[in-house]
Structures are given as structure tokens and as C-alpha cells.
PyMOL commands that place a pseudoatom at each C-alpha (Angstrom):
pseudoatom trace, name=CA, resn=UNK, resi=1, chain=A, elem=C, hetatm=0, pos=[143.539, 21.826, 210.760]
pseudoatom trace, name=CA, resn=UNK, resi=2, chain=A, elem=C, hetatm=0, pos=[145.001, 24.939, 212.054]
pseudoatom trace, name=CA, resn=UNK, resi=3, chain=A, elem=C, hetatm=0, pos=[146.520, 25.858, 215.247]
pseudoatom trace, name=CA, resn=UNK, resi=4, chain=A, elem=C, hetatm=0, pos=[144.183, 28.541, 215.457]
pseudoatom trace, name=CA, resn=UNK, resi=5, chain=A, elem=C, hetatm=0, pos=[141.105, 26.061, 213.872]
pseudoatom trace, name=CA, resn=UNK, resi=6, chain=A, elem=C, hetatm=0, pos=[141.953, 23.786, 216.720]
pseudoatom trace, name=CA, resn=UNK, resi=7, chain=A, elem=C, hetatm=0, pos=[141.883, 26.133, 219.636]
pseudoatom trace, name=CA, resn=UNK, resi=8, chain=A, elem=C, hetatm=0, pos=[138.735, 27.461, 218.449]
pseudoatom trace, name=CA, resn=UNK, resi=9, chain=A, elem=C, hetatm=0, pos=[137.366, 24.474, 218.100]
pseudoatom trace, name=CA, resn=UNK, resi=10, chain=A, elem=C, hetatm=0, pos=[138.406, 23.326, 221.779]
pseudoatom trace, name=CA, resn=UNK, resi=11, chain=A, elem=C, hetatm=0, pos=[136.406, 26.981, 222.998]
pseudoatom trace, name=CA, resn=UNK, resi=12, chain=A, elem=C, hetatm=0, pos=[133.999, 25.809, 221.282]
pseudoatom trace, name=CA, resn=UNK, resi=13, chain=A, elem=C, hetatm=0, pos=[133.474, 22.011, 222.123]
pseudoatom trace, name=CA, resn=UNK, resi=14, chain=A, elem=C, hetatm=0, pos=[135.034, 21.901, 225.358]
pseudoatom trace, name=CA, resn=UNK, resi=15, chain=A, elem=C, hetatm=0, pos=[136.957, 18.339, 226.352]
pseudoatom trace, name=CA, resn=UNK, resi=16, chain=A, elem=C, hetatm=0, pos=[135.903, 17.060, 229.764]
pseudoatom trace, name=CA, resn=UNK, resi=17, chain=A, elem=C, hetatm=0, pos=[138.113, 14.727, 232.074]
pseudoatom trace, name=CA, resn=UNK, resi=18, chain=A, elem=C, hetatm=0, pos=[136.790, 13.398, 235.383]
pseudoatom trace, name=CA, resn=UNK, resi=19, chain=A, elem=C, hetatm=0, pos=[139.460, 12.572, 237.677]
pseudoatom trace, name=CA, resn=UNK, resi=20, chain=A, elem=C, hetatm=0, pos=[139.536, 10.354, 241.054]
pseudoatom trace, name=CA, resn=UNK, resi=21, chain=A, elem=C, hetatm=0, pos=[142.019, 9.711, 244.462]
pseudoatom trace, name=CA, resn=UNK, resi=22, chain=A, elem=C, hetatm=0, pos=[145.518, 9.759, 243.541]
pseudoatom trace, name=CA, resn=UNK, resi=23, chain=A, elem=C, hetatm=0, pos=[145.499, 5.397, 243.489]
pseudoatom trace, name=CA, resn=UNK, resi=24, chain=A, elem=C, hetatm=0, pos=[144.518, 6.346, 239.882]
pseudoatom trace, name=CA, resn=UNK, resi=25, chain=A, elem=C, hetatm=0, pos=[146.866, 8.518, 239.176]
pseudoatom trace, name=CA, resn=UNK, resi=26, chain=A, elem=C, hetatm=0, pos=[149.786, 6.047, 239.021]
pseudoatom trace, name=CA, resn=UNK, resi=27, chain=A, elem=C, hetatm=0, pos=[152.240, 7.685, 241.307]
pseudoatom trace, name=CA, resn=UNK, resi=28, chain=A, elem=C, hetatm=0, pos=[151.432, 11.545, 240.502]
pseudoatom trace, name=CA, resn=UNK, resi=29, chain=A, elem=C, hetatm=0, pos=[149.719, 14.163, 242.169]
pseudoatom trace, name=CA, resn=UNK, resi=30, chain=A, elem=C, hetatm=0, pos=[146.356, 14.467, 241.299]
pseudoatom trace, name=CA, resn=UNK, resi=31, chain=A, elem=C, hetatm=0, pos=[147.858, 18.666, 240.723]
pseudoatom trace, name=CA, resn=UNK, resi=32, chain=A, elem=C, hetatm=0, pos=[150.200, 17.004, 238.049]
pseudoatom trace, name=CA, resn=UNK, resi=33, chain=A, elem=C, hetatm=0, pos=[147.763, 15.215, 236.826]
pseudoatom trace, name=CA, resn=UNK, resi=34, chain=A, elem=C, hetatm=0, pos=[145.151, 18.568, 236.129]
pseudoatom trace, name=CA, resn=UNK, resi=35, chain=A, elem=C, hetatm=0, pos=[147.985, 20.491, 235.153]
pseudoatom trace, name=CA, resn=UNK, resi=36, chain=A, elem=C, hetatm=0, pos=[148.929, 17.550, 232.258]
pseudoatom trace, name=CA, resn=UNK, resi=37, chain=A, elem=C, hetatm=0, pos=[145.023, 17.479, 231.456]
pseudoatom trace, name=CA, resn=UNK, resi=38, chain=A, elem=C, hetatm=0, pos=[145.176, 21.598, 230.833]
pseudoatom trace, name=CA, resn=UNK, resi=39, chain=A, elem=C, hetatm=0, pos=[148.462, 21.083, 228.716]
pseudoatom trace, name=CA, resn=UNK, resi=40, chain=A, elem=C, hetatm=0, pos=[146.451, 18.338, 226.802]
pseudoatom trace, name=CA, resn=UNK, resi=41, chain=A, elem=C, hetatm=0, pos=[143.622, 20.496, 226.184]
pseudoatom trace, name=CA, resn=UNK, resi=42, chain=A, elem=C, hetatm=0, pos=[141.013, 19.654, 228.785]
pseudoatom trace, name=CA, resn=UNK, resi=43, chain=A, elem=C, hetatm=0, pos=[138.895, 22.412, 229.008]
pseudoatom trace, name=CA, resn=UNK, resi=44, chain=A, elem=C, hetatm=0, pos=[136.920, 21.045, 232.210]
pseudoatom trace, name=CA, resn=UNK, resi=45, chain=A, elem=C, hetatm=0, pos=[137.839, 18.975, 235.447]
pseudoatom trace, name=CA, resn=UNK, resi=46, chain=A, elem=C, hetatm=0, pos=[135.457, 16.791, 237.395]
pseudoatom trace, name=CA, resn=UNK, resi=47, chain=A, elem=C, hetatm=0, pos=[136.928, 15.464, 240.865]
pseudoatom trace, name=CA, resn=UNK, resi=48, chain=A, elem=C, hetatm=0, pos=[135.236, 12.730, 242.252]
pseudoatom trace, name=CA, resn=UNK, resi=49, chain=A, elem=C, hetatm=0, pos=[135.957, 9.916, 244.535]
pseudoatom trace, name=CA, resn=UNK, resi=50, chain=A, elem=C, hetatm=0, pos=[133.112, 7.318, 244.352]
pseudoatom trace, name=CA, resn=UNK, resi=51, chain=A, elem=C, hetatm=0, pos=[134.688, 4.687, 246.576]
pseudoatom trace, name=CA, resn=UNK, resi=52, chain=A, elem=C, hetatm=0, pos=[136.167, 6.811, 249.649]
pseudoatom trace, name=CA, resn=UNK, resi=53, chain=A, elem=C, hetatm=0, pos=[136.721, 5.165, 253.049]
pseudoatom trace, name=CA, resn=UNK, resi=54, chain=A, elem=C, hetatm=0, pos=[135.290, 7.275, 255.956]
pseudoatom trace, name=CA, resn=UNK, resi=55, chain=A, elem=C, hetatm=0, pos=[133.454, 10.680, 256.644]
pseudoatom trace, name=CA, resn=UNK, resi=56, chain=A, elem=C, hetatm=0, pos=[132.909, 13.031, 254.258]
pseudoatom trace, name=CA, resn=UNK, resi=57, chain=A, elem=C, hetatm=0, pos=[136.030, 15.579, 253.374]
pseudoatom trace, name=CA, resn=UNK, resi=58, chain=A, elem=C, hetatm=0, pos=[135.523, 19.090, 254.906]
pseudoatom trace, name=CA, resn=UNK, resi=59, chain=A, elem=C, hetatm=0, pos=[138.375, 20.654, 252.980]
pseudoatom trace, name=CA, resn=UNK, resi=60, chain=A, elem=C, hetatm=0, pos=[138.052, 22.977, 250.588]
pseudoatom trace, name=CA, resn=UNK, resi=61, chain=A, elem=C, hetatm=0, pos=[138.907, 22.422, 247.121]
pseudoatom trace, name=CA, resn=UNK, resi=62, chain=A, elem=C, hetatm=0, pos=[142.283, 24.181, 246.303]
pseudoatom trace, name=CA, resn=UNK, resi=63, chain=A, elem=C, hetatm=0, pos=[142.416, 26.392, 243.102]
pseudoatom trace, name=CA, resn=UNK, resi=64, chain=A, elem=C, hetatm=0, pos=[144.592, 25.406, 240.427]
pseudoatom trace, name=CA, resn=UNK, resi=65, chain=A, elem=C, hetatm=0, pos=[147.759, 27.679, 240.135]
pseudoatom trace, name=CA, resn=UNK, resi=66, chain=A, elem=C, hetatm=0, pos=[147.355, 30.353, 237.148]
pseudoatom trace, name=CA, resn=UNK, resi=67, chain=A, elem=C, hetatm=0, pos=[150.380, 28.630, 235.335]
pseudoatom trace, name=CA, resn=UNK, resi=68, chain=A, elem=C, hetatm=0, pos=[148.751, 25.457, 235.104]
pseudoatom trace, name=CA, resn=UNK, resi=69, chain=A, elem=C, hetatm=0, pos=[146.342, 27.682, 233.119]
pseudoatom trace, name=CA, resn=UNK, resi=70, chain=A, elem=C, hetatm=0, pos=[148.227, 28.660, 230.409]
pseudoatom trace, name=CA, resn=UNK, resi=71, chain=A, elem=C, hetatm=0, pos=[149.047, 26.704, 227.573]
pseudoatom trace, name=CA, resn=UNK, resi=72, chain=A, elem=C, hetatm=0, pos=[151.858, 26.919, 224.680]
for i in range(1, 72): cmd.bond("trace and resi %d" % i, "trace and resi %d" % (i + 1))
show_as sticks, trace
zoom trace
């Protein structure tokens, strides 16, 4: 397969990672974490964080930078 067959194909059958709290991210950010996913070719994040301790989070989610968009 192409380079170009490949990224195609990941446009067209997109590759999903869910993600939880940073315990599971063995000593990263859960940013370095996306950012590796992206670089990897995961074309969609889920956050989620089944088992939290205490009141709901009232933060807003932050936006990815636009370099962790791009890929080489």
C-alpha cells in the first residue's frame, strides 16, 4: 500500500482512540498522549473518565494546538 493509499484510506475509515485521566497515561500528559495518537493516525479522540472522584468538572475542554494537527 501506498503512502497516498493509506492516507486515503485513514479519511476514509477513520481510527478512533478513547482516552482516560492521566493514571493511564503512564507518566505523560494526556496532551502528549493526543498529540502521539494524531502522529499515529488517530483520526478521532474520545475523553472520558468513568471512575472520577468528586463533582463534576466545570472546565472547559482545551483545543488541541494546530501542530499537534499536522502530520509528516
Amino acid at each position: 500500500m501506498t503512502k497516498e493509499e493509506h492516507v486515503r484510506h485513514l479519511l476514509e475509515d477513520p481510527v478512533y482512540a478513547i482516552m482516560g485521566n492521566e493514571e493511564l497515561c503512564l507518566g505523560r500528559s494526556n496532551m502528549d498522549v493526543a498529540k502521539e495518537l494524531i502522529a499515529a493516525g488517530v483520526t478521532i479522540i474520545q475523553y472520558r473518565e468513568k471512575h472520577r472522584n468528586g463533582a463534576p468538572s466545570t472546565k472547559k475542554p482545551k483545543p488541541l494546538p494546530s501542530s499537534a494537527m499536522t502530520t509528516t
